[in-house]
N, C-alpha and C positions, 0 to 999 in steps of 0.2 A: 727443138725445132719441130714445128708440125710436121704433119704426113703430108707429101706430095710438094712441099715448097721446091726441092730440086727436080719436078718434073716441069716447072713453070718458070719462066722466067721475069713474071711480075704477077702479084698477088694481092689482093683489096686488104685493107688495115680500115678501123675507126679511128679519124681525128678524135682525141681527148682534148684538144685545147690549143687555140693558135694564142700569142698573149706579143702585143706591141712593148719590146721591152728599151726602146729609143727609139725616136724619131724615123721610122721606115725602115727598120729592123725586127726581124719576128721569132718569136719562138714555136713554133709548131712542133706538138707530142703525140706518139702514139704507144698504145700499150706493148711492151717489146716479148713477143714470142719467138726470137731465135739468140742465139750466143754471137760473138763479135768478138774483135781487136780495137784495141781504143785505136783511133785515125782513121778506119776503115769509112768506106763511104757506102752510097746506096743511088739506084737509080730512082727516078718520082717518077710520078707522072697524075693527073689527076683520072686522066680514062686508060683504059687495059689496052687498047689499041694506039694510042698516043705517041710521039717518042717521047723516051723520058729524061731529063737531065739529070746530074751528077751533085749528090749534095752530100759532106762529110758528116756522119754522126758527132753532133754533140754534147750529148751524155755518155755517164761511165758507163764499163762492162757489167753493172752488177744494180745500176739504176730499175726501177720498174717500169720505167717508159722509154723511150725511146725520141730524142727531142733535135733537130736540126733549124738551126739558126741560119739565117737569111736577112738581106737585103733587098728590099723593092727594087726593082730596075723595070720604069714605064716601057720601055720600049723589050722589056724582057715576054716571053714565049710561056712564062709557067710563074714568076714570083707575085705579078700581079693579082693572080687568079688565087695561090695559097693563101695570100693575104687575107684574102676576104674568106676561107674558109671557116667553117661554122664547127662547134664536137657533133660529133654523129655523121659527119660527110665522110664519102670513102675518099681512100689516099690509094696508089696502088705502088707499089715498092717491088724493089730487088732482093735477091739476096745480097751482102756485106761483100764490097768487091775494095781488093788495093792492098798495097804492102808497104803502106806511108803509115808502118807501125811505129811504136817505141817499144824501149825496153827500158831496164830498175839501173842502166848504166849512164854516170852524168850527161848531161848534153845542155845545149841551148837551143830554145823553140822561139824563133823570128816569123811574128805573124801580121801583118798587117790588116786591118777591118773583121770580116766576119772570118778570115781565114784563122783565127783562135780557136773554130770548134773544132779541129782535134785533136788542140793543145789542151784544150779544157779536157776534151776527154780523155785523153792521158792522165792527166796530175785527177780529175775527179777519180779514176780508175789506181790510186795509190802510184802512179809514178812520178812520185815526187821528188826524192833524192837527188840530190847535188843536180837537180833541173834550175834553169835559170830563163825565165821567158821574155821575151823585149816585145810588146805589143805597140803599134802605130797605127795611130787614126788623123783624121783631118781636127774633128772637133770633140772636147771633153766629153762629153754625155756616149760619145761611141766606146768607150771604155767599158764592154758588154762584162757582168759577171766580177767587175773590183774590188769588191770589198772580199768574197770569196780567195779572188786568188791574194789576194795582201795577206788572208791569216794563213792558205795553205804556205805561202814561198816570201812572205817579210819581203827585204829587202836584193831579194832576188827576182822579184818582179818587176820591170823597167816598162814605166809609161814612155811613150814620146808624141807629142801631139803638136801637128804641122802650123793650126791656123788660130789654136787660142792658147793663152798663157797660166798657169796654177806653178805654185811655188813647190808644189813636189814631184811636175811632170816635166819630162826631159822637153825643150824648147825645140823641135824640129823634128824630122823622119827619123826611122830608122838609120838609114844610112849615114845621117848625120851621128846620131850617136855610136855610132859602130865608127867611125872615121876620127874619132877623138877618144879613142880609146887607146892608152900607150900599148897594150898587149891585148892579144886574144889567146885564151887558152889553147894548149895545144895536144894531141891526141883524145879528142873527142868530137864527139857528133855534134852537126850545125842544121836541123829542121829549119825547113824555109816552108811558108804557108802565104799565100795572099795573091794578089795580081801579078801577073808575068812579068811587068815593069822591076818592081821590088825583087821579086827572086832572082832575075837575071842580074842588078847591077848588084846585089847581097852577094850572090856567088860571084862575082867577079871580082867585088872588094874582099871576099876571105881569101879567095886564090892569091892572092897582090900582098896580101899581107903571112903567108905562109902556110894556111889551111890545105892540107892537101886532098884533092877535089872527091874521092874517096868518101872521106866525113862529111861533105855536103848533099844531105837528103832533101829533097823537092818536091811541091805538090803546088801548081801553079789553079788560080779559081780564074775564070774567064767571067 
């Protein structure tokens, strides 16, 4: 960690690279000069005076840059603006804030949309083991990062895609595939990541089905 990062509460970074990796979804990198937890987040902002919003790292602990994944929102206060980001523009960041960690103990990571980058950051950061992740989106091409996670986790990787059809993706939400499930494991961890909608009725359907609410760790994206 540089000198002086903990006397600031937000500090200028170089964009390396914004890269459109689906349809109004972005990768944005910068070269990473401090330590982390995979899931951990960071505040942004484009000016030092600014407020900043809340974005989870997407890359592993041990990656050379530093990459967070987003979605355009027109009516949004800062994704418009990263979008159009250039390499060589400053970025102005926080230090790593949050305790929506994992650990090397099995669990299952339920994310819907871009809330996958700190599921990705986990399993890219070796926490792979007896992980099992249910990713949901509206449409195929949102499947950020697939081919990746298919060879780290096979057949413990669960697409479910709400509004088109592929012969090896689960036919509907999350909650649908979770609601047709005869059992859910039981004494382990359940990561919920994505819209407040999805984690509220997720944690509601594990609770109803015997999950006790303990194992239910949360990270809602507004």
């Amino acid at each position: 960690m540089q000198t002086g990062f903990r006397q600031q509460s937000l500090w200028p970074v170089k964009i390396s690279s914004v890269e459109e990796i689906s349809p109004g979804a972005f990768l944005l990198s910068f070269p990473r000069n401090f330590s982390f937890s995979a899931g951990q987040v960071l505040k942004i902002a484009l000016g030092e005076k600014e407020v900043p919003r809340m974005y989870s790292i997407c890359s592993g602990e041990n990656d050379p840059e530093i990459t967070i994944l987003f979605n355009v929102k027109p009516e949004g206060s800062l994704t418009p603006q990263l979008s159009h980001c250039k390499p060589g523009d400053t970025l102005f960041i926080s230090l790593p804030l949050g305790s929506f960690t994992g650990d090397d103990q099995p669990a299952w990571l339920i994310a819907t949309g871009t809330g996958l980058a700190p599921f990705y950051s986990m399993l890219r950061s070796g926490l792979v083991n007896g992980k099992q992740l249910i990713h949901g989106v509206r449409y195929l091409n949102q499947f950020y990062f697939e081919y990746e996670l298919t060879r780290m986790l096979g057949q413990r990787y669960i697409k479910c895609c709400s509004a088109e059809h592929h012969d090896k993706v689960f036919a509907g939400r999350v909650t649908d595939y979770l609601r047709q499930l005869v059992e859910l494991p039981s004494g382990i961890k359940y990561y919920l990541c994505g819209n407040g909608l999805m984690v509220v009725e997720v944690r509601d359907l594990l609770i109803e089905r015997g999950v006790p609410f303990n194992n239910i760790i949360s990270e809602i994206y507004f």
